[in-house]
C-alpha positions as CSV (number, residue, x, y, z in Angstrom):
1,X,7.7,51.2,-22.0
2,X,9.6,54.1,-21.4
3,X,11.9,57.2,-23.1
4,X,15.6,57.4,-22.3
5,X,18.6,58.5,-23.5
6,X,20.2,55.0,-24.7
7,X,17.4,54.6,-27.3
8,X,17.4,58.1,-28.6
9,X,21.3,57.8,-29.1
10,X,20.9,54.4,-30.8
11,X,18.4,56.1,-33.0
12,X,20.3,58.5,-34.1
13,X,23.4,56.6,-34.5
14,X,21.2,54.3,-37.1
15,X,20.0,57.5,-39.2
16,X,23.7,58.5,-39.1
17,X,24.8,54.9,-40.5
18,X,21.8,54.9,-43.0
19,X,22.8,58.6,-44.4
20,X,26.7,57.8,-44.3
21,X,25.6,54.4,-46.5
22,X,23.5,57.1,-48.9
23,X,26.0,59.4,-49.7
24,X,28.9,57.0,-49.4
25,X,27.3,54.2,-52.3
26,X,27.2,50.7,-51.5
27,X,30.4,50.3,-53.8
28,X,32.6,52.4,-51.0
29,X,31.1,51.7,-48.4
30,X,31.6,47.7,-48.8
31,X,35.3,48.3,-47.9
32,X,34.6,48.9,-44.4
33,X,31.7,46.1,-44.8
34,X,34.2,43.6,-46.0
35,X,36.4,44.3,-43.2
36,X,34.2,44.3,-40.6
37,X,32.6,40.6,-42.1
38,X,36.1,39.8,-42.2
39,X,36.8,40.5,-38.5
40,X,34.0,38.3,-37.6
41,X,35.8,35.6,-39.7
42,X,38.9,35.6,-38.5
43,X,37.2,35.5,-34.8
44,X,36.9,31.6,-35.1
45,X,40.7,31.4,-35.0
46,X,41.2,34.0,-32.6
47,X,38.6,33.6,-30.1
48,X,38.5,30.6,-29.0
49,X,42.4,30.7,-28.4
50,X,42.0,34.0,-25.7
51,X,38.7,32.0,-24.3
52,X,40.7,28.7,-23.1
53,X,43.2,31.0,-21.6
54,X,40.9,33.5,-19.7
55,X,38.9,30.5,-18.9
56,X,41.9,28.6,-17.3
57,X,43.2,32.1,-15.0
58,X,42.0,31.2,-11.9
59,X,42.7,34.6,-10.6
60,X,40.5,36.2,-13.2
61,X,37.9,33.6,-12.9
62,X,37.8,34.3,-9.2
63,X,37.4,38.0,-9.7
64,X,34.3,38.0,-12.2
65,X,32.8,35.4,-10.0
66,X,33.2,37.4,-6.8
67,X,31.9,40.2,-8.6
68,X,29.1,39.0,-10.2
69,X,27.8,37.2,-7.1
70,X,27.4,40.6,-5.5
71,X,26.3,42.8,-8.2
72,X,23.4,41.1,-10.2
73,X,21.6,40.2,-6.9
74,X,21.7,37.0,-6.1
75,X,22.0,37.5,-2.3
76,X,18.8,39.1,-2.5
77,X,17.1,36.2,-4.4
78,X,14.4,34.8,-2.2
79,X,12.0,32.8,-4.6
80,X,11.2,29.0,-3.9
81,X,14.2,27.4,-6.3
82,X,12.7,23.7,-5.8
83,X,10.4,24.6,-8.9
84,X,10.8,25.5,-12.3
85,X,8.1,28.9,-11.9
86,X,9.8,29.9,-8.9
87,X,13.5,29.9,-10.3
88,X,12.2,31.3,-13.4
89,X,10.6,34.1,-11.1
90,X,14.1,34.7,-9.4
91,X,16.2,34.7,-12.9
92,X,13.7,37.7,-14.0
93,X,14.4,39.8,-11.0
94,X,18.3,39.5,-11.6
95,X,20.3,42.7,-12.5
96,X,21.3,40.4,-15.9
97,X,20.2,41.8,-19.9
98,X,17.0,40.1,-21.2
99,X,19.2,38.1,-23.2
100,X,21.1,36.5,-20.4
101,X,18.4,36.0,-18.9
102,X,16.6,33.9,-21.5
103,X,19.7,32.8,-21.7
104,X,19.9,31.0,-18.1
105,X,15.8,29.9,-18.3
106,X,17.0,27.7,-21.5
107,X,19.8,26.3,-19.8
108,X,18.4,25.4,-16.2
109,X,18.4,21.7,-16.6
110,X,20.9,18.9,-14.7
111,X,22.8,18.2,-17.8
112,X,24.0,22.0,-18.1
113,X,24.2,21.4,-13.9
114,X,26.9,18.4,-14.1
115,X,28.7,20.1,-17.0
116,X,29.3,23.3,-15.1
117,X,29.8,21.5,-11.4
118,X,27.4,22.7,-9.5
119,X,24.3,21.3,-7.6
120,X,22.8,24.2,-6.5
121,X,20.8,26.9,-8.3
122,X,22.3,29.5,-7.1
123,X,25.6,28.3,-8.2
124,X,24.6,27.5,-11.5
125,X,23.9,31.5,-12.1
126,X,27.0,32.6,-11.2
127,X,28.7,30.1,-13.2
128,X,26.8,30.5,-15.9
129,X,26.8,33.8,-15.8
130,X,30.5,34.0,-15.4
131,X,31.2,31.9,-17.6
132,X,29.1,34.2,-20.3
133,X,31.2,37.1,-19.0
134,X,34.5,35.7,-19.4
135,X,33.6,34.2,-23.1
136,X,32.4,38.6,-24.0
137,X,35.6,39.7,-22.6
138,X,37.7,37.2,-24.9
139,X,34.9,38.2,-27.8
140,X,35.9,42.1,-27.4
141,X,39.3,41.7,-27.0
142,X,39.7,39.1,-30.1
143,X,37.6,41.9,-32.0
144,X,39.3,44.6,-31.0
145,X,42.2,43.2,-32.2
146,X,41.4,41.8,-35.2
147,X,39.2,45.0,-36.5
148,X,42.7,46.7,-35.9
149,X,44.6,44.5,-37.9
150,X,42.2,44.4,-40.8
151,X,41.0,47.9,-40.6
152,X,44.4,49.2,-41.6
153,X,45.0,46.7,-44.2
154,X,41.0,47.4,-45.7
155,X,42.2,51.4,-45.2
156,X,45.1,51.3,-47.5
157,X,43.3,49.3,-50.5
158,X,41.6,52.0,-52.3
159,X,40.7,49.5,-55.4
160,X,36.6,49.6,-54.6
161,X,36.8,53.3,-53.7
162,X,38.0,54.2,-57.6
163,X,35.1,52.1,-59.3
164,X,32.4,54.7,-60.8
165,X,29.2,55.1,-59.0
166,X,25.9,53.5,-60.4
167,X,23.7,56.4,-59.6
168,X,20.4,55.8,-57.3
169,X,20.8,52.1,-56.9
170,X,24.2,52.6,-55.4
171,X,23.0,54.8,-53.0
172,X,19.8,53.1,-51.8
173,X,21.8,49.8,-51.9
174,X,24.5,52.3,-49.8
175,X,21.5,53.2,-46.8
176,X,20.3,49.3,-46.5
177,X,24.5,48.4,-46.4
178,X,24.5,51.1,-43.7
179,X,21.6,49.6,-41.8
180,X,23.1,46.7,-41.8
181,X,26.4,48.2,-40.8
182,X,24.6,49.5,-37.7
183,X,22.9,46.7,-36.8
184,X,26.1,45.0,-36.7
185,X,27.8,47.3,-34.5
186,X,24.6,47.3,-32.2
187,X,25.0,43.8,-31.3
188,X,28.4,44.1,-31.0
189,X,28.1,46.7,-28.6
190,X,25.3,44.2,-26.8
191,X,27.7,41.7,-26.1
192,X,30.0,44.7,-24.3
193,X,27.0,45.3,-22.1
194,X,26.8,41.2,-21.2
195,X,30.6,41.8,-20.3
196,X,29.9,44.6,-18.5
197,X,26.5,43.5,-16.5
198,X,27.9,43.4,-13.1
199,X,29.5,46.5,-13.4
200,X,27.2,49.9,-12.3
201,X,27.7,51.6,-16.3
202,X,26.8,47.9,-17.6
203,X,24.2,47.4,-15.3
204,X,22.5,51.2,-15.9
205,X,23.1,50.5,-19.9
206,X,21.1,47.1,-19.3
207,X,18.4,49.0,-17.1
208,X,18.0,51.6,-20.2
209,X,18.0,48.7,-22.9
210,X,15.4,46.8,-21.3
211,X,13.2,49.8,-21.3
212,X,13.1,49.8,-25.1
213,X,11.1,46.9,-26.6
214,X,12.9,47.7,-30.2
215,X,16.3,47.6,-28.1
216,X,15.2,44.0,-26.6
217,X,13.8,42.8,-29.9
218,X,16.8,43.6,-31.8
219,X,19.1,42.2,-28.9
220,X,17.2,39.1,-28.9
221,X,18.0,38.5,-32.7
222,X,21.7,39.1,-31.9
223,X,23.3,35.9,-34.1
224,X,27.1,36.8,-32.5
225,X,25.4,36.4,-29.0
226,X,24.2,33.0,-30.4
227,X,27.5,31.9,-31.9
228,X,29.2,32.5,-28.3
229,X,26.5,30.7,-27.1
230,X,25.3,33.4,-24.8
């Protein structure tokens, strides 16, 4: 265990979410709720379009691959792959998230193997894990875009805003809306570290994440990592 910056930032962004939910009410807040649920909505339309065509550029395919080969250590991986203990030895020293890494322990099986096209162990961790970088890339972008689009229409609808306050309740139901709020945005922001993993601020973030077990708990419970099926 150990103190670093990412966690006390995290931290603080949380109390700053929960006191913003207070004051706001859970009435005013919602509208930037709903709009946020409503990004993640409109992601199953949008997503998996962008994924099939990142997924078929063989330039940018080639790129991640390249890049990931040489950043998350895999030419320094020297553990005995012919055996379950030793490649789950090898995927724990890789410069990869937690998550990606429990990740590629679940998936190391021939089925996952054939699917991907690839024999070797070695090969099936860069694929896989370009493959998971490729699918965060098209799951930032599609959100990006879509929080855009919404958040300006959610922005000019003042309807919820102009509803009288219910005292106390609103504003504790307000704080746990904020939590929430944060949360959200926390695992959003995990799936930009997974995108950015072979790349020194992604790995650095990673290093700093794993040093936090309430960082890696939370990550682990990430459901938007589990409907890209990272």
């Amino acid at each position: 265990m150990c103190f670093n910056v990412l966690e006390v930032c995290i931290l603080l962004f949380f109390i700053g979410m929960i006191a913003r939910g207070y004051r706001k009410g859970l009435l005013k807040i919602s509208i930037t709720m709903l709009a946020l649920i409503s990004s993640v909505i409109a992601l199953n339309f949008v997503n998996p379009y962008l994924r099939n065509e990142l997924q078929q550029n063989t330039k940018i395919n080639q790129f991640v691959l390249t890049t990931i080969y040489e950043k998350i250590g895999l030419n320094e991986m020297h553990e005995d792959s012919s055996n379950a203990e030793g490649r789950s030895k090898a995927i724990d020293k890789l410069n990869v998230p937690t998550k990606v890494k429990d990740v590629l322990k679940k998936n190391d099986d021939r089925k996952v193997y054939d699917k991907l096209g690839v024999y070797t162990f070695s090969d099936y961790i860069v694929s896989y894990v370009t493959q998971m970088t490729v699918n965060s890339i098209s799951f930032i972008g599609s959100f990006v875009l879509v929080w855009l689009v919404l958040g300006i229409l959610f922005k000019g609808n003042k309807i919820l805003s102009k509803i009288p306050v219910l005292g106390g309740v609103n504003q504790l139901f307000g704080a746990f809306a904020g939590f929430i709020f944060a949360l959200i945005i926390f695992w959003v922001g995990c799936i930009f570290i997974i995108a950015l993993s072979a790349t020194k601020t992604g790995a650095n973030l990673s290093e700093m994440l794993e040093c936090s077990p309430i960082l890696v708990f939370l990550s682990r419970m990430n459901p938007i990592a589990v409907f890209l099926g990272l």
